[in-house]
C-alpha positions as CSV (number, residue, x, y, z in Angstrom):
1,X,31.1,-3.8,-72.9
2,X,31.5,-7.6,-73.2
3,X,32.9,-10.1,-75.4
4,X,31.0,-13.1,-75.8
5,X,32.6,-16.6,-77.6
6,X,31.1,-20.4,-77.5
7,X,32.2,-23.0,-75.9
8,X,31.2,-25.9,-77.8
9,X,28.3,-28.7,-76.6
10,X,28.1,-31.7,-76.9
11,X,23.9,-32.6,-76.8
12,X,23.2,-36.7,-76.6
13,X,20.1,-36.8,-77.6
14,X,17.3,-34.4,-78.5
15,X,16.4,-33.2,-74.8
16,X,18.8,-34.9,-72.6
17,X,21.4,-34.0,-70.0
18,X,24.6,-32.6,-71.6
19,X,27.1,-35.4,-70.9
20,X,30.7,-33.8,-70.5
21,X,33.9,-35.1,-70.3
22,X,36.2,-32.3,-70.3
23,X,34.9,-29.6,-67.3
24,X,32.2,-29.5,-69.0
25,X,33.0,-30.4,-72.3
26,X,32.9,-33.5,-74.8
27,X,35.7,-34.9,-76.0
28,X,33.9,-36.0,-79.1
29,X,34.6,-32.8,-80.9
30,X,37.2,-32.3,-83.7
31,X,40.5,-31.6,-82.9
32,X,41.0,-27.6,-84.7
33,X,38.5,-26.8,-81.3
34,X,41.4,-28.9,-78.8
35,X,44.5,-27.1,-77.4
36,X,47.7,-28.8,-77.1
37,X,46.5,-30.2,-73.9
38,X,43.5,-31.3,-75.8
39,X,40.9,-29.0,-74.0
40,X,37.9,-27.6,-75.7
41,X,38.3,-24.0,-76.8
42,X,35.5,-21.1,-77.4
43,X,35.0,-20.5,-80.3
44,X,33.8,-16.7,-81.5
45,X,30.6,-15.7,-83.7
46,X,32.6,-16.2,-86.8
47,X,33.0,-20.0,-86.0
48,X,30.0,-20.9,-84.7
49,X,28.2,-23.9,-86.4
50,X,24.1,-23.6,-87.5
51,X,22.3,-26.3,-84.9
52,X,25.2,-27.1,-82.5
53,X,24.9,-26.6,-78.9
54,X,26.9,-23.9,-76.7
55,X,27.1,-22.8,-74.0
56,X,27.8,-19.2,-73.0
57,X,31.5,-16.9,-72.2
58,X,31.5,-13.7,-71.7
59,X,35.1,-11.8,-71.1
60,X,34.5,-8.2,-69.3
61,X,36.5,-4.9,-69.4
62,X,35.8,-4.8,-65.8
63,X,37.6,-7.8,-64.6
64,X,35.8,-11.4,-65.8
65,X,37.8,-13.6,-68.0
66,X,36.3,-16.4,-70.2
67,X,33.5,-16.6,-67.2
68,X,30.8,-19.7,-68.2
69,X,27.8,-18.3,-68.1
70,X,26.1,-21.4,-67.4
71,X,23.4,-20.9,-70.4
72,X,23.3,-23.3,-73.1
73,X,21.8,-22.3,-76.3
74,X,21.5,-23.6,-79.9
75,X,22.1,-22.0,-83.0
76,X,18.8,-21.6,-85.0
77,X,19.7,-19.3,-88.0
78,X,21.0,-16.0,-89.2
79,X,19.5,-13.2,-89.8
80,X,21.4,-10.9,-91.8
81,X,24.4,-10.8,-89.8
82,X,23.1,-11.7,-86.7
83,X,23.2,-14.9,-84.7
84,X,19.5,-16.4,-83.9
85,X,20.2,-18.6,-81.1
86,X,17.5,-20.8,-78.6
87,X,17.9,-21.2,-75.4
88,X,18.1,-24.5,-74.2
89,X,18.4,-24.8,-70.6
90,X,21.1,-24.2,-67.7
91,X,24.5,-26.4,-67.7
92,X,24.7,-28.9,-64.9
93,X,20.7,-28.4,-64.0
94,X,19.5,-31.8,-64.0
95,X,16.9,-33.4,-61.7
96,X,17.7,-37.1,-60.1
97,X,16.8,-39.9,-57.9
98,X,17.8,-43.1,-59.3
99,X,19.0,-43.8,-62.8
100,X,17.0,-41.0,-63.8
101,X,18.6,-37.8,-65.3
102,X,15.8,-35.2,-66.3
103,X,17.3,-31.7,-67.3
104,X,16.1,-28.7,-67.4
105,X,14.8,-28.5,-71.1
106,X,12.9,-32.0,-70.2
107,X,11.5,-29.9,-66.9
108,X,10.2,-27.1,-69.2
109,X,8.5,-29.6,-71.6
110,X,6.5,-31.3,-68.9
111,X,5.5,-28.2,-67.0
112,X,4.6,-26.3,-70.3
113,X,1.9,-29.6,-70.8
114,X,0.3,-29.6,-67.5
115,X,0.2,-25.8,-67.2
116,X,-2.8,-26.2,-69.8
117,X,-4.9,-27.6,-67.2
118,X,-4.7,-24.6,-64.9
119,X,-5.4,-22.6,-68.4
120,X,-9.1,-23.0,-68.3
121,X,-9.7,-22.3,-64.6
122,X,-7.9,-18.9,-65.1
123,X,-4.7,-19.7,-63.3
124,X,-1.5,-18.0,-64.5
125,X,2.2,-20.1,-63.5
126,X,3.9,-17.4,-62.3
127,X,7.1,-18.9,-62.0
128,X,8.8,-22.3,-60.7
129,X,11.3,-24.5,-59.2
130,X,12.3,-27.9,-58.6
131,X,14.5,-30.4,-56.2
132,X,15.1,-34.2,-55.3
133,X,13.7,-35.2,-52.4
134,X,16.0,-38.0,-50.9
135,X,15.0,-37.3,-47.0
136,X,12.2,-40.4,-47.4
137,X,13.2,-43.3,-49.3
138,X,12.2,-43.8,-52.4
139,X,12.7,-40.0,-53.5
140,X,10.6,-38.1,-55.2
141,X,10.5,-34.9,-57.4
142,X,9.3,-31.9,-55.8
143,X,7.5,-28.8,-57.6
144,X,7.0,-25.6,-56.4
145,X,4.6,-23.3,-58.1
146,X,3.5,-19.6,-57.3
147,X,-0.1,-19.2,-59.3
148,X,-2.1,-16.2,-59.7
149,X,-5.4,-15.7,-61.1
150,X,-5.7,-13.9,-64.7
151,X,-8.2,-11.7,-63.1
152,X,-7.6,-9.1,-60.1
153,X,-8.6,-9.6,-56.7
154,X,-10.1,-13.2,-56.8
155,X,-8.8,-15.6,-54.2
156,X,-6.8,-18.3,-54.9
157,X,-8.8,-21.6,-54.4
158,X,-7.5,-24.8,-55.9
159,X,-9.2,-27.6,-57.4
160,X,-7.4,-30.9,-55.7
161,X,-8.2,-32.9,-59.2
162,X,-6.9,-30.1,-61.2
163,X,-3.7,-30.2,-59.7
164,X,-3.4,-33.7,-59.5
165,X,-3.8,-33.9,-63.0
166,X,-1.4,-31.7,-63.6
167,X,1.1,-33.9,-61.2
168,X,0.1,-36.6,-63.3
169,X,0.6,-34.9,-66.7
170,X,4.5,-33.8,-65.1
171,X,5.1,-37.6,-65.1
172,X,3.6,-39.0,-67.8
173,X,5.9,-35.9,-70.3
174,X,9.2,-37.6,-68.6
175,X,11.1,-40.4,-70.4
176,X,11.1,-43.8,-70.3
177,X,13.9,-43.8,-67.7
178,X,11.7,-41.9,-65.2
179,X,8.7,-43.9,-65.8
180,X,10.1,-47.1,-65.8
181,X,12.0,-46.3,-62.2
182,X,8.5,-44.9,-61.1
183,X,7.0,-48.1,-61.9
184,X,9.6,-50.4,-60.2
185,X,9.3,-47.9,-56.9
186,X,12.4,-46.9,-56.7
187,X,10.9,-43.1,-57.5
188,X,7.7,-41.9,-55.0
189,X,5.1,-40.0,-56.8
190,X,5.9,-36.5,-57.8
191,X,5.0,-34.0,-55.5
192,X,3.6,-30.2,-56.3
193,X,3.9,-27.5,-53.4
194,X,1.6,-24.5,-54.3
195,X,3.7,-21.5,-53.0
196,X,2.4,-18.0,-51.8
197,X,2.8,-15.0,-53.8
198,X,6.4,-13.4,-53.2
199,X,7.9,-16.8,-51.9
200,X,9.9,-16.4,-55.1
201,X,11.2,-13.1,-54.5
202,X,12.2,-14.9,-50.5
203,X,14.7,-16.8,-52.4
204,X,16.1,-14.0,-54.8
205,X,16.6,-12.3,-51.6
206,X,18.4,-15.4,-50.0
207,X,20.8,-16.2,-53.3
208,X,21.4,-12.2,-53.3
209,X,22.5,-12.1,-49.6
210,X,24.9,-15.1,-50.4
211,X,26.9,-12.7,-53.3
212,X,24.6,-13.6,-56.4
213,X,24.0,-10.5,-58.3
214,X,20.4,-9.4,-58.4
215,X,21.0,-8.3,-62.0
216,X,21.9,-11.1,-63.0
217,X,19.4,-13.3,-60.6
218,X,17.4,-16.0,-62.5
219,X,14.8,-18.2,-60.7
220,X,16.6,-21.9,-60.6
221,X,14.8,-24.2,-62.1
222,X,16.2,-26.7,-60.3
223,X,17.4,-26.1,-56.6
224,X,20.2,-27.8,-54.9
225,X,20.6,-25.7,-51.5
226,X,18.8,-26.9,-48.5
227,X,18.4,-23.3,-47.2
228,X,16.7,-22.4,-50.0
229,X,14.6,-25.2,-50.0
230,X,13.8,-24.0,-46.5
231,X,12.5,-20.7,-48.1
232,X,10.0,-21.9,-50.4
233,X,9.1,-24.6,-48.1
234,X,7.9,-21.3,-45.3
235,X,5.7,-20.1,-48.3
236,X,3.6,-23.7,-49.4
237,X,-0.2,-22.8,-49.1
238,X,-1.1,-26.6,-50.3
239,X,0.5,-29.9,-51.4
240,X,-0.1,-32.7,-54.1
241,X,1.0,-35.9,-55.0
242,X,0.8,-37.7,-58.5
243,X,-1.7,-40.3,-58.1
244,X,0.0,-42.1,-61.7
245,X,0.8,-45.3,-62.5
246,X,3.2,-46.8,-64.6
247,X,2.7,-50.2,-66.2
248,X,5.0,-50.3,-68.8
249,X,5.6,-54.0,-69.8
């Protein structure tokens, strides 16, 4: 048994980072959702607002309190008398080298356009992960896919142009921050590490042994931890690099 409630979002544009001034909250909300120490509060399903952003807090018989989630959804709709809601992407999760700032939802959108050139070859994205790579200077963005092949028992063999393409088509679906910083090489071309198969579950074992709770595990879409940088890095079968560039003026 849970109850859930809302703590209000504030979203500044239509797929960019959440900007927050209060723990995690904006300020720019009105003042019936402030408490006298002019804090957001959560609000509960009856308050919610149709197309406002939230993000998730749960309250447990068995000992959590108003404990963030971390997810941030949108409200979509009704149906009957239930909340339709859309995940958006993971509070906080935000990719950056420079001036850049890409979140998770703009991660999604860019990997969900190149994953249609693996389509066709009868590749399946299994799952992924991110990080900034600020060892080298400039940075770059690192990706770490695990593929599999739609059909059984074929070997994984990858087509170096294929997946340069879709390094290219990763770029090219960031914004005009990204590109521009790209172009001005203060950003080194984005990088794609094809992974292993169970290289994932690796780092679920990893987060687990540090206390996350493997029922609650979810693959990070974007990884800050060295260690577990470490992990994937034991499992990369083949690398990539972006061979974009940006002339935007």
């Amino acid at each position: 048994m849970a109850y859930f409630e809302f703590l209000p979002m504030d979203k500044d544009g239509e797929e960019k980072a959440l900007e927050s001034n209060l723990d995690g909250v904006s300020s720019q909300w009105s003042s019936e959702m402030t408490n006298a120490n002019g804090n957001v509060e959560p609000v509960d399903f009856a308050n919610v607002k149709l197309s406002q952003y939230y993000e998730v807090v749960v309250t447990t018989f068995t000992g959590l309190y108003r404990y963030r989630v971390g997810d941030v959804l949108k409200l979509t709709g009704f149906y009957n008398n239930s909340l339709q809601f859309q995940f958006v992407e993971r509070q906080n999760t935000v990719l950056s080298i420079d001036m850049d700032k890409t979140s998770e939802a703009d991660l999604l959108k860019a990997i969900g356009n190149a994953k249609f050139h693996l389509e066709p070859l009868g590749f399946v994205l299994m799952t992924f992960s991110s990080y900034a790579e600020t060892s080298s200077i400039p940075g770059r963005y690192v990706l770490f896919w695990e593929l599999k092949f739609k059909e059984r028992n074929r070997c994984l063999k990858l087509d170096a142009k294929i997946m340069e393409q879709c390094c290219s088509m990763v770029e090219e679906s960031l914004d005009f921050t990204y590109k521009s910083v790209r172009e001005a090489n203060k950003i080194a071309a984005l990088e794609l590490r094809v992974v292993k198969h169970g290289t994932f579950d690796a780092v679920m074992d990893f987060y687990v042994s540090k206390g996350a709770s493997i029922n609650q595990y979810k693959t990070p879409s974007c990884i800050k931890s060295e260690e577990a940088v470490k992990v994937l890095n034991s499992g990369v079968l083949e690398k990539f690099f972006s061979p974009k560039t940006f002339f935007l003026s």
